[in-house]
N, C-alpha and C positions, 0 to 999 in steps of 0.2 A: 531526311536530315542531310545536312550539308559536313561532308568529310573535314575533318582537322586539319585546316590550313600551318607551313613549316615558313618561317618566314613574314608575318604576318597575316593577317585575315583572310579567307577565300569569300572570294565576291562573284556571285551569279547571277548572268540577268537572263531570267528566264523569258524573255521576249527571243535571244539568238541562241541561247544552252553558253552562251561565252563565260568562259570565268579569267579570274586575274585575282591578284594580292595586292591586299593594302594594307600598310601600315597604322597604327590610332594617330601617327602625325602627320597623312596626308590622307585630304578630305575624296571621297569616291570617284569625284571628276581628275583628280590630277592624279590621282592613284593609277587609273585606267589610261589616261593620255602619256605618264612616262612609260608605260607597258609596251607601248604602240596600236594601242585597241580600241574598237571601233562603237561598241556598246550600247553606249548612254551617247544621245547626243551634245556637241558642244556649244555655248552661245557663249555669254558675257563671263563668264567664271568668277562671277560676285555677285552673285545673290538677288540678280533684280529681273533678267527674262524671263525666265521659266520653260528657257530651252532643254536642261539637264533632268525635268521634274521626271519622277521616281514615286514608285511603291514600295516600302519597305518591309518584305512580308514575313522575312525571320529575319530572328538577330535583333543585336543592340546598337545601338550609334548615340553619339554626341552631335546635337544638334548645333549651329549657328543660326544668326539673327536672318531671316530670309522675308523679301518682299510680301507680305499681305494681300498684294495684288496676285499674286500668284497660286501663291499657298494661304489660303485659307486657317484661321483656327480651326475648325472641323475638320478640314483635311490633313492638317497636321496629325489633329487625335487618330486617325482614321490609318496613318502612317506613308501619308501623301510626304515629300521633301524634296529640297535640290541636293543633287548629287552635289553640285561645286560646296555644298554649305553642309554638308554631315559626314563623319568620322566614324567609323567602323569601331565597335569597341566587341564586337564578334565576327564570325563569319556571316555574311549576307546573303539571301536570297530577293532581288527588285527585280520589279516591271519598271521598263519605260513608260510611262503615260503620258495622256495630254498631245499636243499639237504632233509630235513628232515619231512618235511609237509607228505610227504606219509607216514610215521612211525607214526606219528600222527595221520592222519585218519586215517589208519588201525586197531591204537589202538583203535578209538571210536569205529569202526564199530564191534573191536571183544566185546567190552564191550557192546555192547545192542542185542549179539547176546542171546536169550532166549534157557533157559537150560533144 
């Protein structure tokens, strides 16, 4: 279970262990991008790459209208979304998925490599 975010929402992507807070008025991706955090990857930040796609594995969000090309209905049901297009309305735990998740943990893994 994910600790009682002070502040807004606590958001973890368990692809890095990274967390950060967002508010229910800014949507996952910009929530994480004014933080200065590295996370979720960034693309078009409206709803039609499928740069920012996401698992949403706990927690609640409010959903916006997102490409079909990308996210599937099934995958929606499934709790696949883009970060740029959903609203935290608890604390979160997401995967990165899709195209870019391996860029992402590769990134972790170079960064805790000791120098």
């Amino acid at each position: 279970m994910i600790p009682q975010a002070t502040g807004g929402h606590l958001i973890q992507v368990t692809n890095t262990g990274e967390t950060f807070r967002c508010t229910h008025e800014r949507n996952l991706l910009a929530g994480m991008e004014q933080l200065g955090r590295k996370g979720i990857p960034v693309g078009c930040r409206n709803g039609g790459c499928g740069v920012c796609k996401v698992r949403v594995i706990e927690g609640e969000v409010d959903r916006r209208k997102m490409s079909r090309a990308v996210i599937a209905a099934d995958e929606e049901q499934e709790g696949y979304a883009l970060a740029c297009r959903i609203y935290p309305r608890s604390d979160l735990r997401v995967d990165v998925v899709g195209k870019m998740a391996r860029a992402v943990e590769a990134r972790q893994v170079g960064s805790n490599k000791e120098i």
